[in-house]
N, C-alpha and C positions, 0 to 999 in steps of 0.2 A: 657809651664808653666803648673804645676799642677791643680790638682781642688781644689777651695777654702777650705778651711777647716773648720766647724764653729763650734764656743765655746758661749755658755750660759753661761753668770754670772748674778746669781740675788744678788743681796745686801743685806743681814740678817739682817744689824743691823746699829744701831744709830750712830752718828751724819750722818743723810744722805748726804748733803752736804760736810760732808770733806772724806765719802767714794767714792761720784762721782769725786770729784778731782783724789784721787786714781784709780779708776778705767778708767778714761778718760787718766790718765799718762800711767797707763798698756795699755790702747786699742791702744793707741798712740805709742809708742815704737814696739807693735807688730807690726803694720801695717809697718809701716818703714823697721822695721829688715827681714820681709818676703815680701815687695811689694804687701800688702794685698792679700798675700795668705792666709795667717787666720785672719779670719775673726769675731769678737767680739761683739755680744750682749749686751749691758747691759741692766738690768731690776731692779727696785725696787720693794721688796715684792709687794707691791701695785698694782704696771704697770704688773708684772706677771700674780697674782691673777686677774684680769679681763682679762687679753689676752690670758690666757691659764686655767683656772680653773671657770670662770664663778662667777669670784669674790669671790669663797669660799678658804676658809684660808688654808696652808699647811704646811708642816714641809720641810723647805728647804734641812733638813738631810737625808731624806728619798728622794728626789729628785734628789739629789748627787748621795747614794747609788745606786737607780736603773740607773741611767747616763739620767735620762732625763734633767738633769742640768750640765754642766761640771766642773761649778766654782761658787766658794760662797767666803764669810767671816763667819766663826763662832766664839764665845766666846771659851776659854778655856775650861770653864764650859761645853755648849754643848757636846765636846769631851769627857770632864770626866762623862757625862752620858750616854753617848754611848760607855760606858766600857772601855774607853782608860786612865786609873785615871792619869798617871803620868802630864795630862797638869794640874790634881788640885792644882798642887807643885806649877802652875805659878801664881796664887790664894794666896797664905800666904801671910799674913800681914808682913811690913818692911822686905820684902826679896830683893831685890835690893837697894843697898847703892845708885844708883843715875842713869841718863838716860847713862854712858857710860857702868858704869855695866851691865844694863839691855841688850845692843848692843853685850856685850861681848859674854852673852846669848845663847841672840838669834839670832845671826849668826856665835854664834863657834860653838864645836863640840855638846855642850849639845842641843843646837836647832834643828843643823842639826840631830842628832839622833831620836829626838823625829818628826820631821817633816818626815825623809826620810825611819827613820824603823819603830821606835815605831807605830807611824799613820798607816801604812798601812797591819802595824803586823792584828793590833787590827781592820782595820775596811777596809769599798773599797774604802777609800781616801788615798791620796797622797797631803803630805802638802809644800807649796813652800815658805812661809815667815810668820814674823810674824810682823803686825801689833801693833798701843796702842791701838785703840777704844777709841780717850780720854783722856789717860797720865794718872797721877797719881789720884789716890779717892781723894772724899772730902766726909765731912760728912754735907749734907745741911737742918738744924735743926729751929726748931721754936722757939729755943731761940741759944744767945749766947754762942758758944764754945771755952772758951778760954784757961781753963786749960784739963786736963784727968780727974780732977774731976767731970768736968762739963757735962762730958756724962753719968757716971753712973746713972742707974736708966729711963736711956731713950728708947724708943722703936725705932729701930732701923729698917727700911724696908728695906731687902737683897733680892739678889737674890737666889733661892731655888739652894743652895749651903752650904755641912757639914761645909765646912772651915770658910765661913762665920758667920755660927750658931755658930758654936764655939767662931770667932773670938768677936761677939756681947759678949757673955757669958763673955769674959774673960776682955773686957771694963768694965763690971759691966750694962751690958745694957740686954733687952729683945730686943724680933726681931720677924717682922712678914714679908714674903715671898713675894713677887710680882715680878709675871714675868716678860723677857725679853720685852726690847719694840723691836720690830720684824717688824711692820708695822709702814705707814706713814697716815693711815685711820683717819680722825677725831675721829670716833667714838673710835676707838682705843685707841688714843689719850688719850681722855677724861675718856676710862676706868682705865685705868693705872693713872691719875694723881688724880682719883677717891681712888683706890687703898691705893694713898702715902697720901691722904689726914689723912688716917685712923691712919697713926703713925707720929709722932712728928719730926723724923729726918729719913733721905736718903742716904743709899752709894752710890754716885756716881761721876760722871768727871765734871770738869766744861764746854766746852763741850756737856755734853747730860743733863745738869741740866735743860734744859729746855724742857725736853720731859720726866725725869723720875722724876722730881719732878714738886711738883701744883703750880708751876710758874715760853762697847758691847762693827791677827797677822796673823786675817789668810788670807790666800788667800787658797785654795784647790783646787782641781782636783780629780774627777773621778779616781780610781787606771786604773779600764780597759779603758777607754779613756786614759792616759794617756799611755798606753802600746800599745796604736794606734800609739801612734805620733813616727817620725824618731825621732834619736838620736838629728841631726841639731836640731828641730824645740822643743823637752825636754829643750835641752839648752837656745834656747833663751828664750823659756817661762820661764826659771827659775830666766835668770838675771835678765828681764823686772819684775819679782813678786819682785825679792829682791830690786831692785831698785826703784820702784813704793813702798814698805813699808819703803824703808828709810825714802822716802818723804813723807809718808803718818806719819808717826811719829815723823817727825821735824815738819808739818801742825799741829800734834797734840799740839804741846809743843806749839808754837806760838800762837796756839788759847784759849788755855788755860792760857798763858801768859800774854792776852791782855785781856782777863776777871777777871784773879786776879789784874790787875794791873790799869785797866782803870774805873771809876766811872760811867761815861757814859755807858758801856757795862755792868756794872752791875744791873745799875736801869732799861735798857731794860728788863733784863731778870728778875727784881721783887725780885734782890736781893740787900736787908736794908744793911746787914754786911757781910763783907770776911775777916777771921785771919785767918796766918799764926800760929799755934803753937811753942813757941819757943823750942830751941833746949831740954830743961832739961822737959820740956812738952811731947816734943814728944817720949823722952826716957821710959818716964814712960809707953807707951804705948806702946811701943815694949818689955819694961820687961815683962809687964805684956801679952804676948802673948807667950812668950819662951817656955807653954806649951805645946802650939799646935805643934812646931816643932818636940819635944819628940812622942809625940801622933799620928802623920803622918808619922813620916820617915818609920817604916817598910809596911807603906799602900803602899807607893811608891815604882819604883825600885832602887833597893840597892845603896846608896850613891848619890841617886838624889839630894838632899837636899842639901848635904856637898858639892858637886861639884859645885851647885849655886851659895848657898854662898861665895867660894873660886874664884869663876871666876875671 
């Protein structure tokens, strides 16, 4: 038998709980497929940060890059800051008609390209799926949203992303910045929902509504780790990733599902009201966004946009 092989995953990002599902589904499937010849880490920012960095904070991008990590989750966004823009295109407002399109995506050719070239063109990762972080936005407001009227004029807390700024702009809203939540730290915590207190309404999942507001497909690899591994052992790391983010994005939909739909789950998390927009509502706010498709397609590469859409 070989010598074991070991991979680090730390977990970037939020809802912690339904990423350790995922990742326990990954650690689980490897062991099996190789007779725990490779062998799986997991670590939460947190659990990192004091067992290897003395509890000070780190940039889990940079810990990929030099391979002192082998495996993460990052946002889109993250990637589009680390010069790789075309995951910003996964960013637009009303760009998937619904979660089968979304699937179409990101496991035909337009994902696999941006996971298998684009990624590792542009940076020392190699991307193996893609997860929701969450599923679909909501906008979680300190007053009532019922129609597209009822946002304008609102302050809108995004994450420090153009597409975002824009997309605020084009609601008829202003926007102010607030980073990623990254940690599980109390104090953390409590900075960030510090943060949202500051503006009136929030984009984000229901899901992580209760760590980005005051009451985050991938899975990655190391390019040159990854250029370690045999062809066997590429392989089966790659089903186990695609397979673990299937399930990590039907857990998404479900949890999300049972928060929009359950009272009890909402008064947990201190939320008064949940509407759904109806259909001529929520038209209005993807008309009003048609801009930014114009205004981004040549940011991207050539025909990213239309091949999306068309999926």
């Amino acid at each position: 038998m070989s010598n074991t092989q070991k991979i680090r995953w730390v977990i970037f990002h939020e809802p912690i709980d339904l990423f350790l599902r995922t990742a326990n589904a990954f650690t689980n499937e490897i062991k099996q497929a190789t007779n725990g010849r490779i062998d799986i880490e997991v670590y939460t920012i947190s659990e990192y940060s004091k067992k290897f960095k003395d509890g000070v904070r780190f940039d889990p991008m940079a810990l990929i890059n030099s391979g002192e990590v082998q495996m993460s989750q990052l946002y889109v966004a993250k990637l589009g800051e680390a010069r790789v823009s075309d995951f910003y295109a996964l960013e637009l407002p009303f760009l998937f008609k619904n979660h089968d399109h979304a699937a179409r995506v990101l496991e035909g050719e337009i994902g696999r390209t941006l996971l298998g070239k684009t990624l590792p063109e542009k940076s020392a990762i190699r991307g193996l799926a893609f997860t929701y972080s969450g599923g679909y936005r909501v906008m979680a407001s300190s007053k009532e949203i019922k129609t597209a009227e009822d946002l304008k004029g609102l302050t809108i807390g995004i994450k420090t992303n153009p597409i975002f700024a824009d997309m605020a702009k084009a609601f008829g809203c202003g926007y102010e910045s607030i980073p990623e939540s990254i940690g599980t730290h109390q104090d953390e915590i409590a900075e960030l929902k510090t943060l949202a207190s500051k503006v009136n309404t929030i984009q984000t999942t229901l899901p992580r509504y209760n760590i980005e507001t005051n009451n985050e497909i991938h899975n990655h690899v190391n390019d040159a780790f990854w250029n370690s591994l045999s062809i066997e052992d590429q392989m089966i790391i790659s089903q186990a990733a695609l397979n673990s983010a299937r399930k990590e994005r039907a857990w998404s939909i479900e949890d999300a599902r049972k928060i929009a739909e359950d009272k009890n789950e909402q008064e947990k998390l201190g939320i008064k009201t949940y509407h759904e927009l109806s259909k001529e509502e929520s038209k209005k706010l993807e008309q009003s966004v048609e801009g930014l498709y114009k205004k981004y397609d040549k940011f991207f590469s050539t025909g990213l946009i239309e091949s999306i859409l068309k999926a």
